[in-house]
C-alpha angles and dihedrals in degrees: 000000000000117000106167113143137042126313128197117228100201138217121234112231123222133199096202134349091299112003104097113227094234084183102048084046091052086049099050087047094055095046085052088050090042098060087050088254108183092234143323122254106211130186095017123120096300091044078066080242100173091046086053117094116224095266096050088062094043087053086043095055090038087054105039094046094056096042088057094037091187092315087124144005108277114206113189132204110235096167124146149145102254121049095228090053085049092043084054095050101050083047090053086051100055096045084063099050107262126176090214141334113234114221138189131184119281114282113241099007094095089204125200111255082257100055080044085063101042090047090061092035084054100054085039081061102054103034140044112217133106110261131203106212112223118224106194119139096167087073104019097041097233139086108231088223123222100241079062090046095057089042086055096047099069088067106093100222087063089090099156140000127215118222128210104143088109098229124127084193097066088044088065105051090050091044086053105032105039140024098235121139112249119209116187112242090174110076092204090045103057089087101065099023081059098045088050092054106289110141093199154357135240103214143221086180099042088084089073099024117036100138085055098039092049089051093060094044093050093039083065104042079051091053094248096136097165093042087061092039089061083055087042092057097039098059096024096104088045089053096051086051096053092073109047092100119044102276150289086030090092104048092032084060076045093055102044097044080055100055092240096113116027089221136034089207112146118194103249153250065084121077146208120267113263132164128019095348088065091050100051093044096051084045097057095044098038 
């Protein structure tokens, strides 16, 4: 599966703390699909995944596939603690159409490197669906480390890992030691996963600037380093202040001062964005 270029991974609106804004969603989607993005990434970190019940990801994918209706690659987060849940999920996926399902360890397991192997063999074993491994400790609590990278990258369905360790370090050794595609999942670090052999990112920024984001992402697949490194530059302090707050309340308060989503609600235990972080943030776009 080629997955060169730059994918979305989309907030989920919300009308209030638990109604989901179907129209503000439709409208994020086309304007995705309207800037040539590669593909969209839905119910991951920044789709608020782990705060949505069963049903509010069945009536996400039911929506978001139709809306696309084949327009763009879909990607969807499978991601949970137990392997049969992520073994339904990734069922679920495939029954409505999607390119690829994006998971990540466990949260909170802390598996071996060994249990980290088996969890994604296992689900390998029950499914058929190219699937983009997610290397995040900060949330799950374990490195993916390179050697079971290498390990899971002789199955055939591993087409593609996301990094967001955060270590150029570890960029490296995969990019030296194994052929795995390498997508950014950090938006201040495509830059330099890219110039060290990524072929592409997965965005927080993306939401509100997908034309930009994909132009840096396709300078450096062209080899136009210093033209990516102006774009770099140019969003670099707005990237740093999105994450201030646990994501997606930043970009979601973006989003909304911007008319692209009617409301800035977060499921909660997560909350809006108040005090100096607003004011930065509304500094810095205004």
């Amino acid at each position: 599966m080629n997955l060169i270029g730059t994918y979305t991974a989309l907030v989920t609106p919300l009308l209030d703390y638990n109604t989901i804004d179907f129209i503000s969603l439709k409208n994020l989607i086309n304007i995705q699909i309207n800037n040539n993005i590669e593909g969209i990434v839905i119910l991951g970190s920044t789709g608020e995944a782990n705060l949505l019940t069963l049903k509010e990801k069945e009536d996400i994918i039911k929506f978001v596939t139709k809306i696309v209706n084949k327009r763009t690659k879909i990607i969807i987060g499978t991601s949970a603690i137990t392997t049969l849940d992520v073994i339904n999920n990734t069922k679920l996926a495939i029954n409505y159409g999607a390119d690829a399902v994006l998971i990540s360890p466990p949260s909170y397991i802390k598996p071996s490197q060994e249990g980290i192997k088996q969890f994604y063999t296992d689900i390998l074993n029950e499914t058929n669906i190219p699937i983009i491994i997610y290397n995040i400790p900060s949330r799950t609590g374990c490195n993916i480390e390179v050697e079971t990278v290498i390990e899971l990258n002789r199955y055939k369905n591993i087409v593609a890992i996301k990094e967001a360790s955060g270590s150029m370090n570890y960029i490296s050794e995969l990019t030296t030691r194994c052929d795995i595609s390498i997508l950014s999942g950090n938006d201040d670090l495509i830059l330099p996963i890219m110039s060290l052999g990524g072929i592409g990112c997965i965005s927080v920024l993306s939401n509100l600037y997908p034309g930009e984001i994909k132009k840096l992402v396709d300078s450096c697949n062209n080899n136009k380093y210093k033209e990516a490194q102006l774009i770099h530059n140019k969003y670099y302090k707005l990237i740093k202040n999105l994450f201030t707050e646990p994501n997606p309340v930043c970009i979601k308060y973006i989003l909304n001062k911007k008319n692209l989503i009617k409301y800035d609600y977060i499921k909660k235990p997560l909350t809006v964005i108040t005090g100096e972080n607003k004011l930065v943030l509304d500094n810095i776009i205004n």
